[in-house]
C-alpha positions as CSV (number, residue, x, y, z in Angstrom):
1,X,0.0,6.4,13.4
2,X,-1.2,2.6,13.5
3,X,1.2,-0.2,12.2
4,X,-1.2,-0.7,9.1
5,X,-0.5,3.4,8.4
6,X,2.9,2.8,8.7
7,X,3.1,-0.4,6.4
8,X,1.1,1.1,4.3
9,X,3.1,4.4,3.7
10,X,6.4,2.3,3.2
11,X,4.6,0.9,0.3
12,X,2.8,4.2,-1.7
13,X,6.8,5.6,-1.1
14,X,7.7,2.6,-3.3
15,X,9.4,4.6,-6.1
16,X,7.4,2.4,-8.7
17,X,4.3,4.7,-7.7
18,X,5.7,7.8,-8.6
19,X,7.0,6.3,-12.0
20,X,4.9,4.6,-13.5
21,X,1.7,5.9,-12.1
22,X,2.8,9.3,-11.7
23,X,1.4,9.6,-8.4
24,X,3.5,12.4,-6.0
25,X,4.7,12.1,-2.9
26,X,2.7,14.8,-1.5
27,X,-0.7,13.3,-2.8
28,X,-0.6,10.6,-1.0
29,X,-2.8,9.5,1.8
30,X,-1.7,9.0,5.2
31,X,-3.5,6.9,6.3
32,X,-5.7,3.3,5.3
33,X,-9.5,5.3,5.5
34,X,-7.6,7.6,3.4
35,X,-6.5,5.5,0.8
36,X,-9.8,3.4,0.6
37,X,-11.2,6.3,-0.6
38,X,-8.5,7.5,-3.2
39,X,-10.0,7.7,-6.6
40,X,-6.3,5.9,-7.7
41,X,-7.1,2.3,-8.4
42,X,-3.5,1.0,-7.6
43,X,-3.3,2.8,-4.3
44,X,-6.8,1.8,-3.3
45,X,-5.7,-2.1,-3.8
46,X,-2.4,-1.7,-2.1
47,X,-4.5,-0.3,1.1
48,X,-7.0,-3.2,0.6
49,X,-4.5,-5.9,0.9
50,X,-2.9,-4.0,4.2
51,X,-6.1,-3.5,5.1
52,X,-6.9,-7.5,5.2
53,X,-4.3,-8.1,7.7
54,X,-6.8,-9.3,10.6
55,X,-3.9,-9.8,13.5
56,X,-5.2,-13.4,13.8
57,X,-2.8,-14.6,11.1
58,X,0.4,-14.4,11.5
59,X,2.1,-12.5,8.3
60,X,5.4,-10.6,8.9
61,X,6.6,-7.6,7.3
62,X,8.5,-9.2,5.2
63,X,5.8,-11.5,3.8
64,X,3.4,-8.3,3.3
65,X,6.2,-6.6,1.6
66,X,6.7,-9.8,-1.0
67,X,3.1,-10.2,-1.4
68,X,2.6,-6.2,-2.3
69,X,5.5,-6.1,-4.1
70,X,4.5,-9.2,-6.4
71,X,1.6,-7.4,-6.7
72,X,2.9,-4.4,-7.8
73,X,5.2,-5.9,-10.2
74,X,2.4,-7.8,-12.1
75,X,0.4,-4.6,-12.4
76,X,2.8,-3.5,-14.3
């Protein structure tokens, strides 16, 4: 699995998903291509924002994880 696949799966596991958009664990993608395609809105933006990580900047983990996470909490 590629580190966007991983950094994406840490964030559809975020138990704000499952709660408020009552999306299950076992629907979800596993991967980026996967999630572009998901008829979900919020897990199609969360895989477009992991998705725009181009390797050229340099964003850690822990930026990506404030950044999604901001996010998340404002589409609330």
């Amino acid at each position: 699995m590629a580190r966007k696949d991983d950094i994406l799966r840490s964030f559809l596991t975020h138990e704000l998903l499952e709660s408020k958009y009552d999306i299950k664990k076992e629907e979800l993608p596993s991967s980026i291509r996967e999630a572009l395609n998901s008829d979900k809105s919020i897990i199609k933006a969360i895989a477009l924002i992991v998705e725009g990580l181009d390797g050229s900047t340099q964003v850690t983990d822990s930026v990506l994880r404030n950044q999604v996470t901001q996010f998340l909490n404002e589409a609330l």
